[in-house]
N, C-alpha and C positions, 0 to 999 in steps of 0.2 A: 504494500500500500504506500503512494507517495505519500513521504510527508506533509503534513498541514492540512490533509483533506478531512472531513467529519466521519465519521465511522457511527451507522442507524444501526444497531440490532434490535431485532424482531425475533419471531419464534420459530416461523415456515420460512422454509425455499420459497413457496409460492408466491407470500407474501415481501420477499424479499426481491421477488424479481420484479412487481407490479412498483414498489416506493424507487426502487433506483431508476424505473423510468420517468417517474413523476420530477425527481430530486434534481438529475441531472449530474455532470462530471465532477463535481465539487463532493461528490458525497458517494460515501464505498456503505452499502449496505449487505449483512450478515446475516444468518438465522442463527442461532443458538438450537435451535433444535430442542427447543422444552428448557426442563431442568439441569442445568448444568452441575448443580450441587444440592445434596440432599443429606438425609440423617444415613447414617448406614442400616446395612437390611440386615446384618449379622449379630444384632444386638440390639437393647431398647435406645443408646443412643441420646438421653434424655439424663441429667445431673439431678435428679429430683428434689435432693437434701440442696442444694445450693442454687433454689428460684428457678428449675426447672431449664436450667442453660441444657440446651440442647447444642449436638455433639454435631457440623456439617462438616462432611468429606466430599470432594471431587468425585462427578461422576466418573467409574472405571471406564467404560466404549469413549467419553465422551473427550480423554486425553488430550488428541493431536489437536480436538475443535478450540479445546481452550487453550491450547501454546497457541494455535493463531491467530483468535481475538487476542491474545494479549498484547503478542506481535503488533498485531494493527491498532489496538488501542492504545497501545503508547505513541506511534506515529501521528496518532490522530491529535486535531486540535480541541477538538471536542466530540463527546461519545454520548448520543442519543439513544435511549435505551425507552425503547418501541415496542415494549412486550405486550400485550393483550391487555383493554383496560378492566380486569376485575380486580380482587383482590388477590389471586394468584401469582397475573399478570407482575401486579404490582412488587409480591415477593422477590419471583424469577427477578425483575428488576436489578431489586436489592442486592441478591445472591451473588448479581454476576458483577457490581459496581465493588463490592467486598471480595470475590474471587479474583477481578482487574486489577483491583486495588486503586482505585479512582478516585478522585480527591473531588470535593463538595462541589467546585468551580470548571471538574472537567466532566460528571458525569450529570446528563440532564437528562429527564424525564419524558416522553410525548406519549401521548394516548392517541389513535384513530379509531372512532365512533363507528367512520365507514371509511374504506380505502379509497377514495376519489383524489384528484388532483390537488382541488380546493382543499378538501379539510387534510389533506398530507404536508401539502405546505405550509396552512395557515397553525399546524400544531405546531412545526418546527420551528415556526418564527416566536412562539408564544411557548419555549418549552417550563417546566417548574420541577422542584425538586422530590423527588422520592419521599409518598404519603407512608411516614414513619407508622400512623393510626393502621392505615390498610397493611401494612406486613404485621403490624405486631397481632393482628387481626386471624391470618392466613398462617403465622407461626404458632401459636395458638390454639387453632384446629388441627394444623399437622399435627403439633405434639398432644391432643387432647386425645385424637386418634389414634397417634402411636399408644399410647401410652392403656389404650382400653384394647386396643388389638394385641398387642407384647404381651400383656398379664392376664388376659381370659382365654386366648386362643390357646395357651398348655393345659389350661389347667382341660380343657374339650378334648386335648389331645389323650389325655393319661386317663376321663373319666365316660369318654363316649366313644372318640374314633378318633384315628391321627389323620392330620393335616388339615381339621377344620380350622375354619376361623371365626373371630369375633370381631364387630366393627359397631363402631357407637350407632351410626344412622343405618348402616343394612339391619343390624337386628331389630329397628324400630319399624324398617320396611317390611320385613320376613314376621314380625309378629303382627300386624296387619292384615298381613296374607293368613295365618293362621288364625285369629282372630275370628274374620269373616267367613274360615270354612268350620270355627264351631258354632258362628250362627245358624248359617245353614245345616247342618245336624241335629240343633235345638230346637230350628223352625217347627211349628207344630202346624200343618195347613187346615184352614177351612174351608168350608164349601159355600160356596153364592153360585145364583143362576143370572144370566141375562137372560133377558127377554125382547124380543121385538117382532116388531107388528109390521107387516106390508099393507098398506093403506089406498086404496084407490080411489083418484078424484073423482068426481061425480063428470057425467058426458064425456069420458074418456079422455081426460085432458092431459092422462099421465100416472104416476104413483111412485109412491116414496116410502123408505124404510123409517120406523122411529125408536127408540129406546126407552122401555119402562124407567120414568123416573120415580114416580112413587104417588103418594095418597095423599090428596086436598093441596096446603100446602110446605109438606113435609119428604121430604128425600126417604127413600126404603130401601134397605137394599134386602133382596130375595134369597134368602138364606137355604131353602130347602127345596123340594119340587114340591111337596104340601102347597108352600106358599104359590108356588108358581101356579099350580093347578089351580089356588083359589082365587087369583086373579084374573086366569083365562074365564073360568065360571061367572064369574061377575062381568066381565066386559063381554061376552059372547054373545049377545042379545039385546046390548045397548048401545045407541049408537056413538059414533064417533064424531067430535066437532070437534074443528078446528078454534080452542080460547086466545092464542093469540100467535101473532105474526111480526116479529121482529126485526127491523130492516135495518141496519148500521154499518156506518165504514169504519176498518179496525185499520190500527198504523203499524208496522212492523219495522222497528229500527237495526240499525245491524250492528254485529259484533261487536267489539274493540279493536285493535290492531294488535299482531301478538306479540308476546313475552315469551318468554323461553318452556316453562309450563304448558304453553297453551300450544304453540307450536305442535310442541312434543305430540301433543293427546289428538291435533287436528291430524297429522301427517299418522297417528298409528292408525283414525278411525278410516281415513280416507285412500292413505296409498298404502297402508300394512306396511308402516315402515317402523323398524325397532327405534326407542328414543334415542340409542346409539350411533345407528347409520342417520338418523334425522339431521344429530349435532355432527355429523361426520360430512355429510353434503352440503348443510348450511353451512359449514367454518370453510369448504372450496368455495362457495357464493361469496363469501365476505373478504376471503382472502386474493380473489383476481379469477377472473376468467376470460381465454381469450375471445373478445367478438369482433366480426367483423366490422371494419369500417372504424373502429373504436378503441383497439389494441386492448389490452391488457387491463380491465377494470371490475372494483368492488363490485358484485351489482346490489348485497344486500346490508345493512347495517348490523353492528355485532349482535351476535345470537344467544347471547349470558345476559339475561335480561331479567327484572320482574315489575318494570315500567313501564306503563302506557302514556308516558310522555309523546308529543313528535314537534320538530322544531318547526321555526313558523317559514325558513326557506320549504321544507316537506309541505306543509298544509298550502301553503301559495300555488306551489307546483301541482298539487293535486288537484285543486281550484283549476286551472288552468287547460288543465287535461283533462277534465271530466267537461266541464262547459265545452271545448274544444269537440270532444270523441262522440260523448251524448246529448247536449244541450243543454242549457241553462235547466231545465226543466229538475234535471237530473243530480244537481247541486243544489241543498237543502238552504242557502241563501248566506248559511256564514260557517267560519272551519268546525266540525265538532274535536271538541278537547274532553279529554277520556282522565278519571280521575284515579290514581293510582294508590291503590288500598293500601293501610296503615300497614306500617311495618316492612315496606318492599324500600328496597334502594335505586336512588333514582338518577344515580348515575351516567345512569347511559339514556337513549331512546327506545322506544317501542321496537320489535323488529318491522324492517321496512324495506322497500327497493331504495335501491339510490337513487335512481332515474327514475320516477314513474311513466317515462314516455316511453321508457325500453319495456315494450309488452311481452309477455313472453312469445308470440307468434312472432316477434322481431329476431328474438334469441333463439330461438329452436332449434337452428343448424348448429348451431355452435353449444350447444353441450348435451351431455350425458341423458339421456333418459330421466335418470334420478333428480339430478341439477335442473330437468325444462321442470318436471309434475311439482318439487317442491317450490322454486323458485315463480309458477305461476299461483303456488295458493300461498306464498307470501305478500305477491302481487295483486292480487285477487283480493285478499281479505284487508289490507293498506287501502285499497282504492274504494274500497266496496263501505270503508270505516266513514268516507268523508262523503258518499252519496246522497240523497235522496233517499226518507223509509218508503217501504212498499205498502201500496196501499188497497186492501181487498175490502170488496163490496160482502157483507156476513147477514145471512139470515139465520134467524133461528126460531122455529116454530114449536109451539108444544098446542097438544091434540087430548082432548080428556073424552073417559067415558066411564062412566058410572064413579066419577071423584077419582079414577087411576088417571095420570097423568105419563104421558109419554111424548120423547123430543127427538126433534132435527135437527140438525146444524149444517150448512154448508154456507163455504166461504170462497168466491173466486173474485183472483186477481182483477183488479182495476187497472195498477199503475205498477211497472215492475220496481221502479229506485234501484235501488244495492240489488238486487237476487239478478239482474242484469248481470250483473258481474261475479256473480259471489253469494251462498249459501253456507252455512255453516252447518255441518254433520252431526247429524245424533245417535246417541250409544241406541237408544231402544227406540221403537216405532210407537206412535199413538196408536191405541185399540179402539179410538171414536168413529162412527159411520160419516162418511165423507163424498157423498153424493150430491149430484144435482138434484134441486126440489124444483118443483112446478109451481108454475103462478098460484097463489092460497089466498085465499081471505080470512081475516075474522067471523066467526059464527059460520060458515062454509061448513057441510056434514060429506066427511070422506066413509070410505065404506071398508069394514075389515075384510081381505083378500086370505092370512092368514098368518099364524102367530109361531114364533119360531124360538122357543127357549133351547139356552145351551148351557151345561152345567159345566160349570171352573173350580178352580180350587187356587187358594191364595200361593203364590210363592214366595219361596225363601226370598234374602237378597241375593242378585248375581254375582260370582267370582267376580275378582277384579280382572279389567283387563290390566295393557299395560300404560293405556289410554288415562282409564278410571282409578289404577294407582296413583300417577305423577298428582291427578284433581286431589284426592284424596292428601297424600303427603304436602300439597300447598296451601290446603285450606288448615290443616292443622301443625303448621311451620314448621314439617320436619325435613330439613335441612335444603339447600339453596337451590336459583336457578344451574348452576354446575353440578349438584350432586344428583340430579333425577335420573340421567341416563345411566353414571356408572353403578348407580346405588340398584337398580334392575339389572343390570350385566351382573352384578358381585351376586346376588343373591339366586341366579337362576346359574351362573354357571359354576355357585357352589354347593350344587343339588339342595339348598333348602327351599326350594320354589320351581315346578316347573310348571313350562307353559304347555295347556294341551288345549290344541286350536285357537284362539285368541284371549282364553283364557289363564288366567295364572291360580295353580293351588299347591299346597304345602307336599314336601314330601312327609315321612315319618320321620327323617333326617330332621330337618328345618322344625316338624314340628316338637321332636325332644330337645332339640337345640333350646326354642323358645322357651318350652316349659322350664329348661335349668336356668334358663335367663331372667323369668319369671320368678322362678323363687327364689336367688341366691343374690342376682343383679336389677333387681326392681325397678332401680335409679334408671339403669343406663337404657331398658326396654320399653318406660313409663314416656306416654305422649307427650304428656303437660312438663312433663323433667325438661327431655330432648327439644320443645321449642322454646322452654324458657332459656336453657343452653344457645338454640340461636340467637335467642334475643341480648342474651351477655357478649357473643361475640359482634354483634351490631353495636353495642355501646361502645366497645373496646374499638373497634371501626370509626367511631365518631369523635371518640376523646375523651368520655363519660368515664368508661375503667379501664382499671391496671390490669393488662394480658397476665401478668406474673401472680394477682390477687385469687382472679376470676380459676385460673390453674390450681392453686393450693385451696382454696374451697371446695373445689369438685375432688381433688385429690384426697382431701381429709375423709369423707367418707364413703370414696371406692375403697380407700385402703382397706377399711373398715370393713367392709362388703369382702373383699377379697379373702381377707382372716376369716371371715365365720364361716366361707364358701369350702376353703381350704378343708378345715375344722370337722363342719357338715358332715361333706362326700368323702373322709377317710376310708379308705377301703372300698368307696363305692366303685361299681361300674355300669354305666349304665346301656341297656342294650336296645340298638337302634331296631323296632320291628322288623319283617320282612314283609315283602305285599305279594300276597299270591298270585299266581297267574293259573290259567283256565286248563294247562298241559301239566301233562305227567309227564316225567323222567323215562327216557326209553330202554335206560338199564335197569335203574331197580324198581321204580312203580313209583317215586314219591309224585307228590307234587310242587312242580318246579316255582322259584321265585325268581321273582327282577332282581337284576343286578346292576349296578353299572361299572364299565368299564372306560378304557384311554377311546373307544370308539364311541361309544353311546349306551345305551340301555341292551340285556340281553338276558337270554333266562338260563340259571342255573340249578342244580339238581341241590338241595339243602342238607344233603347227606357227603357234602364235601368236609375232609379232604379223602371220605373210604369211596364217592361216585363223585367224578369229576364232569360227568355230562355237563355239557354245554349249550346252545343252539338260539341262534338268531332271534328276537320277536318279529312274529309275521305278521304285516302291515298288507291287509285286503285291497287293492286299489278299485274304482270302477272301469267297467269294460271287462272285454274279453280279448282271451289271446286271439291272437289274429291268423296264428297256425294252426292252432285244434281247438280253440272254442273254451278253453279252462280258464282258470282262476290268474289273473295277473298280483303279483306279488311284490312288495317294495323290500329292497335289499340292500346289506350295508357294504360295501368290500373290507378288508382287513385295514384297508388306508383311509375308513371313512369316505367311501364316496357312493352317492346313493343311483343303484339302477333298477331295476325293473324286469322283473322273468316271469316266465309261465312256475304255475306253482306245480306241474310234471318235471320239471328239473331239463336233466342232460335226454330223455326221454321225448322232450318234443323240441328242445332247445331254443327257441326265442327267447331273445335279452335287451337289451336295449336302454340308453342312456336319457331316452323322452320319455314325457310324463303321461302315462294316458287318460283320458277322459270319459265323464260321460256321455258325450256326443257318437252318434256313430254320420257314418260317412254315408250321402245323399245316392249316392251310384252305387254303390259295393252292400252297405250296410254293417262293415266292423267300423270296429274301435277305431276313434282319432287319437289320435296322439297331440300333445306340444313341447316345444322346444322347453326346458327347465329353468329356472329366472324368472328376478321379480315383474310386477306389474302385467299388462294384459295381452296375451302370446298367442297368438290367433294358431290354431291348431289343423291337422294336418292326416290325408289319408298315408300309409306305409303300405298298402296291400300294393307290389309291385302288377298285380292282376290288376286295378281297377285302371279308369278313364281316368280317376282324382287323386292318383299315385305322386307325390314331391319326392324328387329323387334328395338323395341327405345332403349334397352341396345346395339345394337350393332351401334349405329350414333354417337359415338366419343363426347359428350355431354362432354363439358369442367367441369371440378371441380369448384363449387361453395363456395364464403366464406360462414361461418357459417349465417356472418348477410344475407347475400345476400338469401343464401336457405332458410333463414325463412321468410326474407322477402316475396319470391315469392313463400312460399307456402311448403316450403320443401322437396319440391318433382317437380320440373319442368318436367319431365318428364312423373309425374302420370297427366293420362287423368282428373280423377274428380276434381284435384285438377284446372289442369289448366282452367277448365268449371270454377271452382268456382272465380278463381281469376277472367276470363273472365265476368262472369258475375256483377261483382260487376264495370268492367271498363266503362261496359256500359249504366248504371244509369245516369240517368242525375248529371252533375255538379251543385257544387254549390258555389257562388262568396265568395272570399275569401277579406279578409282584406290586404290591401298596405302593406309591410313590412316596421317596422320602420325606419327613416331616418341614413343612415349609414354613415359615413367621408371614403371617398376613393382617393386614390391615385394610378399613376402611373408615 
């Protein structure tokens, strides 16, 4: 690096490629690549008896990266340190101005909101120094973390299973999850009927369905078929009028704009995207992407959010584009400003486009699949925030006969506003009748056609998904916009949680897990503990408390918890259930249980180590083989990688690396197939006999990395290869050795 030039580090390559073109020759920008220094994993790390000095060593891989920021940071005349604006960010900062060894006057601070030209340059020119509040905030939580994951995680190992772990907020989210599956167990259901009447207008003008609401003017609800029967008896021979006809227009305003929570829960309901890959595609949006005509830019605002701020360049420009695209009509006459609930920090903006002019049908070519679907429902829900509400024309009729009352509702659109652009997704469907009604009058006698009860039964509440988790953890402030995604990754890929279908529920793992957390660590599992806990490290964030205070409080009575826990479980051990599975063992008779192993789940003979049986679980898929007409099966290979056979084996031989469906083919009449991968994969005939036959170069088959294709064979697409990989998947297993004991943290 010449002398005298500035030296930006950032965190991404990516992001480091987008500011050096903004910056210009004057200025050499870096990525640090995350953390470049942390606590060691080899030990707790942590001085506890002396204020909790916590112990930072040099990342090991991350060596040669820091001899040559150092290299360049001492040539530089000034070193802008551009790490991601959260509190993390703000650490990493620190860490690496203390690993540089950077003096007050050479190391400046700059935050980007959003990567654009403007606000890249207008930070650098306006840098400030390193918010001591936000590290001592972020150090704080590391060591509060460390510090509950180091000391419970052995004591799991020595009294339930080795290489579990403990972490202050996953076991708050993992008892959650167990939580609501002993609701649902304790649910006790009862019984109610609906009832509804088909009703026809008098002179054939039409007819409409209506729903028993109840008696004179009291709500009922129909508890038994008794009841139900004694209201068909009474309205059977009485006629029906129509008491009144209600005509109204309803306003419908739209969402917010999102926050990182919200985000999360829209992108699981809408594109089945994990909160993982959601923060994984959005930090490539925010970080640069190339478009055409435009080069190298943010397109969205940072994605760590729990603010519905937006600045008033964003609301002008909205203004602007919306009057422009749909007309004034379509612009509700001034910005709406969204008010950001207590307790959120309001550091950043709402998530946002940079450009609301760049639509996504502008960007399309120019990125990934993943990058257009999210990047147009951030766009979408931004633009759709500052519209025009929607406005539906709602009748609602109720029709009496003999004092039973029964109703109509239907509601259609007048004026689209926001749903032009944008709707927001819902977890469950309304169960109300949603038909058009026919012109009605008051005192009007409709005539019963015929009456149609159906008997329900109340339900439990539903599993969470991963959606109605993150809502759930934000409404009761357990832990921030950065810990939703990893705090779901930690707990499902530490078998206390897994996901079946879009669901999430407990193993027997996660659930004894809980229970010992439950009894022995109250503190660290308790709701109201763990958000008054955020609420401490928010003070500590502001300048309110001492990070060193706030630590040896919470310390004083884990310690305390830990001693009786110890004390307690002397000699105990506790034994994780097994879950039985539907097969018997083909050597000795038992019946076999789940296991899991380094590939996924698989069933074993419980008479191990005297019967070692092993053998795959078999996953039914829809369709039929397309050779003989049998059962299509989903299979794992020994490398983890999922195909697809006839369940006759080497006997009829079809295998195959597409997914089959339950569609069959318009000419032939088998099974379709599609290609594997997210989002919507238009599916495909394989009968080399038919008219609608896609030979396998033409099935859109995604590029493979190098390791990936040799992993599976280098050729996924060649038939022998995939028989071969197939074959080897279906060998019997064989038991592998515990992985060694590992220190985890969350």
């Amino acid at each position: 690096m010449a002398k005298g030039k500035n030296l930006v580090i950032v965190e991404s390559p990516a992001k480091a490629k987008t500011i050096e073109r903004y910056l210009g020759g004057n200025y050499k920008v870096k990525a640090s690549m995350g953390h470049l220094r942390d606590l060691p994993k080899s030990k707790l790390g942590v001085d506890i008896e002396h204020g909790f000095e916590p112990e930072y060593i040099p990342v090991k891989d991350k060596r040669e990266l820091i001899a040559e920021l150092k290299k360049d940071a001492k040539a530089a005349s000034t070193v802008y340190l551009a790490t991601d604006p959260d509190r993390e960010g703000e650490a990493i900062s620190w860490h690496l101005k203390e690993l540089l060894e950077l003096s007050d006057a050479k190391a400046r601070r700059v935050t980007f909101n959003e990567i654009t030209k403007k606000v890249v340059t207008e930070s650098i020119e306006n840098p400030r120094d390193i918010d001591e509040n936000l590290v001592d905030a972020q150090q704080a939580r590391r060591i509060l973390d460390r510090i509950v994951g180091y000391q419970i995680s052995p004591l799991l190992w020595k009294k339930v299973k080795s290489g579990l772990s403990a972490g202050r907020v996953q076991s708050v989210a993992t008892r959650m999850v167990v939580d609501r599956e002993e609701e649902i167990k304790a649910f006790q259901s009862e019984e109610y009927w609906l009832l509804d009447a088909l009703l026809d207008c008098s002179e054939g003008s039409g007819s409409f369905t209506a729903r028993y609401y109840g008696k004179g003017d009291k709500k009922v609800e129909l508890k038994s078929e008794d009841e139900v029967k004694a209201v068909m008896a009474e309205t059977q021979d009485a006629p029906f009028v129509i008491d009144s006809v209600k005509r109204g227009e309803k306003q419908k305003s739209p969402a917010p704009p999102f926050i990182t929570s919200t985000l999360q829960q829209e992108a699981s309901r809408r594109l089945s995207m994990t909160p993982r890959r959601t923060m994984s595609i959005a930090q490539q949006l925010y970080e640069g992407v190339e478009i055409t005509g435009h080069g190298t830019i943010g397109l969205i605002t940072y994605m760590r959010t729990d603010s519905l701020r937006l600045s008033e360049e964003a609301l002008s420009a909205a203004r602007s584009y919306i009057t422009e695209r749909y007309g004034s009509a379509y612009y509700p006459g001034s910005p709406r400003r969204y008010k950001t609930k207590a307790g959120a920090q309001d550091a950043h903006e709402a998530i946002r486009p940079t450009y609301v002019d760049l639509s996504p049908d502008q960007v399309r070519k120019d990125l990934t699949q993943e990058q257009y679907r999210l990047y147009r429902l951030i766009w979408g829900r931004f633009t759709a925030c500052q519209m025009a509400n929607a406005v539906y024309d709602n009748v609602a009729v109720d029709v009496v006969s003999a004092d039973h009352h029964f109703r109509a509702n239907y509601s259609e659109m007048k004026f689209p506003g926001y749903t032009a652009v944008y709707e927001e997704a819902r977890d469950e469907e309304s169960g109300e009748i949603e038909n058009p009604l026919p012109s009605l009058n008051e005192g009007e006698r409709v005539y019963l056609e015929k009456m149609t009860p159906q008997q329900q039964f109340t339900q439990p509440p539903a599993r969470y998904t991963e959606a109605t988790l993150i809502r759930a953890m934000e409404e009761k402030g357990i832990g921030r916009p950065s810990t939703y995604a990893p705090t779901i990754t930690a707990i499902t890929s530490r078998d206390y949680v897994i996901k079946e279908g879009k669901y999430l529920s407990p193993t027997p793992l996660g659930e004894v897990v809980t229970g010992l957390m439950k009894e022995h660590f109250g503190d660290i599992v308790d709701l109201k503990f763990t958000n008054q806990m955020e609420s401490e490290l928010d003070g500590i964030e502001s300048g309110k408390a001492d990070w060193r205070a706030v630590l040896g409080e919470f310390y004083g009575n884990f310690e305390k918890e830990m001693a009786a826990a110890e004390q307690a479980m002397d000699g105990v051990r506790i034994k994780v259930p097994d879950v039985l599975s539907d097969e018997y063992c083909d050597v000795c008779g038992r019946q076999m249980v789940k296991k899991k192993g380094r590939f996924g789940y698989f069933l074993a003979c419980p008479g191990f180590p005297e019967c070692t049986f092993t053998k795959p679980i078999v996953v039914e898929m829809p369709g039929k083989c397309p050779k003989c007409g049998s059962k299509i099966l989903k299979r794992t290979s020994k490398k983890g990688y999922v195909f697809y056979a006839c369940e006759r084996g080497t006997d009829c031989g079809f295998i195959t690396w597409d997914v089959p469906t339950k569609d069959v083919c318009p000419a032939c009449g088998k099974t379709m197939f599609k290609h594997s991968g997210r989002g919507p994969l238009k599916s495909f005939c394989i009968n080399e006999e038919c008219t609608n036959f896609v030979p396998e170069d033409k099935r859109s088959y995604k590029k493979k990395t190098p390791a990936k294709t040799e992993t599976a064979g280098k050729s996924a697409g060649t038939k022998t290869t995939a028989r071969r990989s197939a074959s080897a998947a279906v060998k019997k297993s064989t038991a592998k050795k515990p992985a060694a004991k590992k220190k985890t943290e969350e």
